[in-house]
N, C-alpha and C positions, 0 to 999 in steps of 0.2 A: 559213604553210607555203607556201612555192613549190610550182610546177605540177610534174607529172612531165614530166620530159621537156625540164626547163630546161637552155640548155646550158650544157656547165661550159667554164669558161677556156680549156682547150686548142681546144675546138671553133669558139670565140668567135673567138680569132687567127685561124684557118683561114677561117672566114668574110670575117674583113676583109680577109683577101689576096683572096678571090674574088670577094667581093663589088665590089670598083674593075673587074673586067672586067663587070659587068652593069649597075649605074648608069644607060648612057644604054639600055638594053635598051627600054623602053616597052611591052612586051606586057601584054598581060590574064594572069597569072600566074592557075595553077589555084590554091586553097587550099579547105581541110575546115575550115567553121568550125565551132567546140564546141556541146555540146549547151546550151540555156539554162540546165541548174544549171552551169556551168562555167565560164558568166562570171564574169569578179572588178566589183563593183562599187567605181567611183569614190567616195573616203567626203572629207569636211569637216570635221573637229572628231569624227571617230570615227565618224561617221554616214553610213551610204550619202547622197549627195547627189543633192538633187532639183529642182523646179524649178518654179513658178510655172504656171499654165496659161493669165495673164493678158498677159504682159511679152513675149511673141514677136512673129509672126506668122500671115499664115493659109498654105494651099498648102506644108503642111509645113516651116514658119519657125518654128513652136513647141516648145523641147523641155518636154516636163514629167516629171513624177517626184515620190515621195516616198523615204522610210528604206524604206515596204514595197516599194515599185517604184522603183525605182532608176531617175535620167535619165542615167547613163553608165555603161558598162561598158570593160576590156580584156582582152585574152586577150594567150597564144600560145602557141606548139605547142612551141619552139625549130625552125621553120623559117619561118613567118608571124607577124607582129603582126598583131592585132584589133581593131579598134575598136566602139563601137555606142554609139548613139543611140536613146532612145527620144521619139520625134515623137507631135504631138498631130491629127493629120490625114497623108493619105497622100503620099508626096514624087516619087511616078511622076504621070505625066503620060499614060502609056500603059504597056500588060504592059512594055517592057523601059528606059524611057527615062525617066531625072527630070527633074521640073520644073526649069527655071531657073537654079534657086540652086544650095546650097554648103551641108554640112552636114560638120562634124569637129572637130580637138583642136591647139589650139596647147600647144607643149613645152618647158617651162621647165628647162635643166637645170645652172645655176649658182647658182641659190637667190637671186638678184640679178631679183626682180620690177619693173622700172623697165624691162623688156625681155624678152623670149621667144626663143628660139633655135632652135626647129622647127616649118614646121606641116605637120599631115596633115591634107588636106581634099578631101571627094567632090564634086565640081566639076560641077553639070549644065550649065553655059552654053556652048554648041558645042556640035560633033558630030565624034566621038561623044563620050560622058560621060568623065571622066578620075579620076585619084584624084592627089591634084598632094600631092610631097613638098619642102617648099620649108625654105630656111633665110635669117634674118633677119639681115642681113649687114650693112646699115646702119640699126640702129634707133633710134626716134626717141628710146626712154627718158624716158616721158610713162608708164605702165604702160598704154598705151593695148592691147586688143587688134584695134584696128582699123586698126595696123602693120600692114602689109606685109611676109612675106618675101618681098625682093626675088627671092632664087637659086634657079630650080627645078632640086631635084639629082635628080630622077625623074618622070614623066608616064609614068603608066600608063593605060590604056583600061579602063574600068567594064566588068564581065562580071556580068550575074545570073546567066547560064546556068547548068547546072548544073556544078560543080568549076571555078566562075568567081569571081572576086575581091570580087563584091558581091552584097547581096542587100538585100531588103525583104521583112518578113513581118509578121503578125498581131502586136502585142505581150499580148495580154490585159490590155488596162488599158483602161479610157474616162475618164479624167480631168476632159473636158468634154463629158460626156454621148454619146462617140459611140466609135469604134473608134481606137485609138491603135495606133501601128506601131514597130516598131524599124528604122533604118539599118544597114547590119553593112559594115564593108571589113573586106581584108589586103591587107598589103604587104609583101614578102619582109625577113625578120629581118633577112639579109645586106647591107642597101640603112642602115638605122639605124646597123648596125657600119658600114660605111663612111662614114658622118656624125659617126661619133665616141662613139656610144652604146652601151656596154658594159653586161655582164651588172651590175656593181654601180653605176651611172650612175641616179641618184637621178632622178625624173621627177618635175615640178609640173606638173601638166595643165590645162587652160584651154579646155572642151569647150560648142561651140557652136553656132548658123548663122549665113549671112553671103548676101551676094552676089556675094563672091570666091573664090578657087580659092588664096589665100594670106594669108586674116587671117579677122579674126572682127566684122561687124557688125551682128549680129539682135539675138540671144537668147543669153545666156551662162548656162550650169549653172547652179545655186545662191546666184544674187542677182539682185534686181528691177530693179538697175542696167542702164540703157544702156550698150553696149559703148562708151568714150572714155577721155580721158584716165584715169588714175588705179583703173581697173573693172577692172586686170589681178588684182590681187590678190585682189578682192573674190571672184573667181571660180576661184582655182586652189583646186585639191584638196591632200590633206594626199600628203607626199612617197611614190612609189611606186618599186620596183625595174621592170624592164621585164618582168618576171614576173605582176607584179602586185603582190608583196608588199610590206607594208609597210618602208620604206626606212627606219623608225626615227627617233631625235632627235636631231638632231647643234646642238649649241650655237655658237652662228658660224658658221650657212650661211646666214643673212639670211632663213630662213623661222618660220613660226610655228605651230609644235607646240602640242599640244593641252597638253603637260605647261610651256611657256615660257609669260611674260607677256612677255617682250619678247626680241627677236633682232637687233641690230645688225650682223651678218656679221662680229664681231670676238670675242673672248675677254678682250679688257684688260680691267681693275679700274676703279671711280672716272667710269666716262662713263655713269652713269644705267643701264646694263645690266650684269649684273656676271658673271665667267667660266660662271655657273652660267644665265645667263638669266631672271634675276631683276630686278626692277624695283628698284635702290635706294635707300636712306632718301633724297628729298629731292629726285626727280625723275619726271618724265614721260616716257612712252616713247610713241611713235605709227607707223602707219606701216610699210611693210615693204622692205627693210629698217627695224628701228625706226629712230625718229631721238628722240635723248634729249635734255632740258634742262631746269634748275633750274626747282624747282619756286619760285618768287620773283617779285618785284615784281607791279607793277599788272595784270597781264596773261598768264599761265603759260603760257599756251599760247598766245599768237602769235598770235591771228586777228582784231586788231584792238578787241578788245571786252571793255571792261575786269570785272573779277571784281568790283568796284563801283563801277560805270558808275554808279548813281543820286549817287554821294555822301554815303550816307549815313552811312559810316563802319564798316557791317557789309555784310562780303563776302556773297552770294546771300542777302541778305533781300528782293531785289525782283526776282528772276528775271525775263528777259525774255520777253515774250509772242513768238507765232510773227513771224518774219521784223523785229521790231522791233529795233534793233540799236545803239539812242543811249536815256539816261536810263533805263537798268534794268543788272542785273549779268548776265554772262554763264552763259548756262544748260545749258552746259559747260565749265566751268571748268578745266579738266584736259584737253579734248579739241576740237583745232581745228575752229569751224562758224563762220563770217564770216556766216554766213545767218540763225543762231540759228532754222534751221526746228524747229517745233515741231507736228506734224501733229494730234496727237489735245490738243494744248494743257494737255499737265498740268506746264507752264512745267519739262519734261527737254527739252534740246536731243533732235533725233531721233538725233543724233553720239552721245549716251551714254548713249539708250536702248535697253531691252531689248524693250523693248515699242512699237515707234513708233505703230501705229495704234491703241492704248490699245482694243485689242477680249480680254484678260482672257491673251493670246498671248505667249508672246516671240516676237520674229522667228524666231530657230533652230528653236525648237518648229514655226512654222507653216511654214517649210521642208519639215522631217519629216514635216507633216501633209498637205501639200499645200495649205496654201491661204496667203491672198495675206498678207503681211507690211505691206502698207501699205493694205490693205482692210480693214476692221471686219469688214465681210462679205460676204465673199469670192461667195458663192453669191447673194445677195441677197433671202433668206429673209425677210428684217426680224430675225435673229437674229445677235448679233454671234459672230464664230467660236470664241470662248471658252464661250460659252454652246452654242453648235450640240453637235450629237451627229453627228460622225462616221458612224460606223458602226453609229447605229440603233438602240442597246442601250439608250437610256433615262439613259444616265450622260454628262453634258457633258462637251464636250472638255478645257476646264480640268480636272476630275476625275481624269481617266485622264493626266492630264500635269504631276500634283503642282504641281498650278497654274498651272499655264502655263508652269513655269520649264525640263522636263525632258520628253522624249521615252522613257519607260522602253519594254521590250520585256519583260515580266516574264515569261512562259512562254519566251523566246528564242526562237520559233520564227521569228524576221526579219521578224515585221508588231509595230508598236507599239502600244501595249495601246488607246490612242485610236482605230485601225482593225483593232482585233481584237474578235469576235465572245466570244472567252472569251479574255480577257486572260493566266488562270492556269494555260490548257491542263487543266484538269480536267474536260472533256466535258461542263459544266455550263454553259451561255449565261451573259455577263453579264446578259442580260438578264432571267433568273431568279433569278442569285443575288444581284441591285442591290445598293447602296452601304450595307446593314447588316452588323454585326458580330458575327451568331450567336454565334462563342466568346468572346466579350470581350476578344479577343487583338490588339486597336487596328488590324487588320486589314480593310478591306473584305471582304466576302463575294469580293466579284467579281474579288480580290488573293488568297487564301485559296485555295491548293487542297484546304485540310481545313476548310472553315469552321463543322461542329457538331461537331465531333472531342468535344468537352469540353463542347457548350453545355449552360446550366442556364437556359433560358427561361421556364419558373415560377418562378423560384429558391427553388427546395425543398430544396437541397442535395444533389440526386443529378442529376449528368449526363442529359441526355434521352436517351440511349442505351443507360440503367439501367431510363426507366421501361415502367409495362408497356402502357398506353395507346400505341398509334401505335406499333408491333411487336411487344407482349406478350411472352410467353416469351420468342420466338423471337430477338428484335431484342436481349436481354436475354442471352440464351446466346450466340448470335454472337458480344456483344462481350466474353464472357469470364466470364462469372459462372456459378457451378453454380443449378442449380434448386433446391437447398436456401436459398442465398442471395436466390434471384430470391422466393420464396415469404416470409422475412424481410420484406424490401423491399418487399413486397406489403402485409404487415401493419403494417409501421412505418408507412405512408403511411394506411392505413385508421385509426390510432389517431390520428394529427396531424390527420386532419380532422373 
């Protein structure tokens, strides 16, 4: 559902006439940012996107985040866009002035990730602070985000003040044990329409810190990757309107939908991608744009290392060990790694695992979860983060995330059932109702918002909520029975024993 207050088409054109007289304007523009339920969170594969609390910086270099806290958010009003950040350390330097750096979102908006075409970034280096709108005019097309927009088409002046452009406040998170903060800019709606970004103008976003005022090279959203070559992708978000809302699936925009296995930015039949964005019989898709080819000969995938490198006449029956990459078979076979890194060594390249740090996690899962994707254990418990408990309840994290494979939020309430206190929203702790199955209904208790509804825990053949011990009558007529029957049911159980 878009915001109210989105503007519609005609308001849009009007803008962009207006908007070419203010462009080189530079002022601190007043804007009302929204109240915190009113940010839209940036999502990944359907998922608020989050972020690592290991892979930044210090001095407010760090973003982090989960699915329940979210490390990006946008807004707008239909007169400001919004951006925000949430940081793991405070990014001021003094009550009005940040640190050093560069905190914001490069904008991808031709679905052609080999390059970015806008960025917005809060720029602390000089004086005074800026909020710098640049566009990437000669890119390198490397998917690097630590491109350059060369062209800055607006430099505006940072204002905390109040009905000022920027702020910094409390985020209510501690990630790493201490107080976590959110970054907030605006920049007038009209300054976008003038760069060419309309109300149906699809956004991939690429949100981050840096040490410039026109790229991105700290800490990138939702992958452990260093910002360089090829990390552009890794780190965009799934397609937004400049609303927020989701921008939907279009097959041939060269991005990757959560409903696509591959996306080549074409629609033709017959080249490994098929009109429907399907993988077809007899090839390999990688890459974004995908890039497709036969699945054949000694080597499928390209990266030098053959699929029976040992010789022994059966393809991956000698998987290669980590970084070893002559006399074994490739240990992705399907998925270009020249490195054949294999981190937790369960001879799966880390290229086509789901699991790289083999701590009981998928990557995506510990995304969601907040902790490290290439750390066993993340906290340093001696507890690998499959095994760790979250959030306290007694039920490991693998449990509450169907193994490690899935991120469920089974009460909806926006935290996921691995950092939720009651998974099933029945005012009942996990940690009371733990991982038995009172009603026999193959259900966890602690999944279960009815979990004795039915149980027969003597199994005597009457419901526990029939018998007369542990509610008597009472607990007996609540659930529906006359006293004449409760009084039967009395005696039947005195003659059976």
């Amino acid at each position: 559902m878009r915001q109210a207050g989105w503007l519609d088409q005609g308001r849009w054109s009007s803008l962009a006439a207006g908007a070419l007289l203010v462009l080189h304007g530079g002022g601190a523009a007043a804007a009302a940012f929204p109240a915190d339920g009113a940010w839209i969170p940036l999502t990944q594969g359907g998922t608020p996107a989050g972020d690592v609390a290991t892979d930044g910086a210090t001095n407010g270099r760090e973003v982090v985040g989960s699915a329940a806290e979210p490390a990006a958010y946008i807004y707008n009003d239909g007169t400001d866009f919004f951006a925000r950040l949430r940081l793991d350390s405070d990014p001021r330097q003094g009550p009005t002035e940040l640190r050093p750096f560069a905190w914001g979102l490069l904008i991808d908006t031709d679905g052609n990730l080999a390059a970015y075409e806008y960025s917005l970034i809060v720029y602390g280096v000089g004086s005074p602070d800026t909020i710098e709108f640049g566009q990437n005019t000669s890119p390198s097309n490397t998917g690097d985000p630590a491109d350059p927009a060369e062209t800055t088409l607006q430099s505006y002046i940072w204002s905390s003040a109040a009905g000022g452009n920027g702020r910094v406040m409390d985020a209510a998170s501690s990630f790493n044990g201490d107080a976590d903060y959110f970054l907030d800019a605006a920049v007038p709606l009209a300054d976008l329409v003038a760069a060419g970004i309309s109300a149906t103008t699809p956004l991939v976003i690429i949100a981050g810190t840096s040490t410039s005022g026109n790229a991105l090279s700290i800490d990138l959203v939702g992958t452990t990757t260093a910002p360089g070559p090829g990390s552009l992708p890794l780190a965009a978000t799934d397609p937004v309107l400049p609303d927020g809302s989701p921008a939907g699936t279009i097959c041939g925009d060269g991005l990757l939908a959560a409903s696509e296995a591959c996306d080549d930015h074409n629609t033709a039949p017959a080249d490994g991608c098929s009109p429907a964005c399907v993988v077809e019989a007899g090839w390999i898709c990688t890459g974004l744009p995908s890039v497709c080819r036969p699945i054949s000969g000694p080597d499928p995938d390209g990266d030098g290392v053959l699929s029976d490198g040992d010789g022994s006449g059966v393809a991956g029956d000698q998987p290669c060990a980590n970084a070893v990459t002559t006399g074994c078979d490739d240990n992705c076979p399907l998925v270009a790694n020249a490195d054949q890194g294999d981190q937790d060594g369960d001879l799966q390249g880390d290229a086509c695992d789901a699991d790289v740090d083999g701590d009981g996690l998928d990557d995506l899962v510990e995304i969601a979860l907040g902790t490290s994707p290439v750390l066993p254990d993340t906290d340093g418990d001696g507890i690998a983060d499959g095994a760790d408990d979250a959030d306290g309840d007694g039920i490991p994290n693998s449990r509450e995330t169907v193994g490690g494979t899935s991120a469920p939020d089974t009460d909806g309430d926006g935290s996921i059932d691995a950092l939720d206190d009651d998974s099933d929203g029945d005012g009942v702790p996990d940690a009371v109702e733990g991982e038995g199955d009172a009603d026999g209904d193959s259900i966890p208790d602690f999944l279960d918002p009815d979990p004795s509804a039915n149980a027969d825990r003597d199994g005597d053949g009457f419901a526990d909520n029939l018998r007369l011990g542990g509610g008597g009558l009472a607990t007996c007529t609540a659930a529906g029975a006359s006293p004449v029957l409760v009084l039967l049911l009395s005696l039947c159980r005195r003659r059976r024993r």
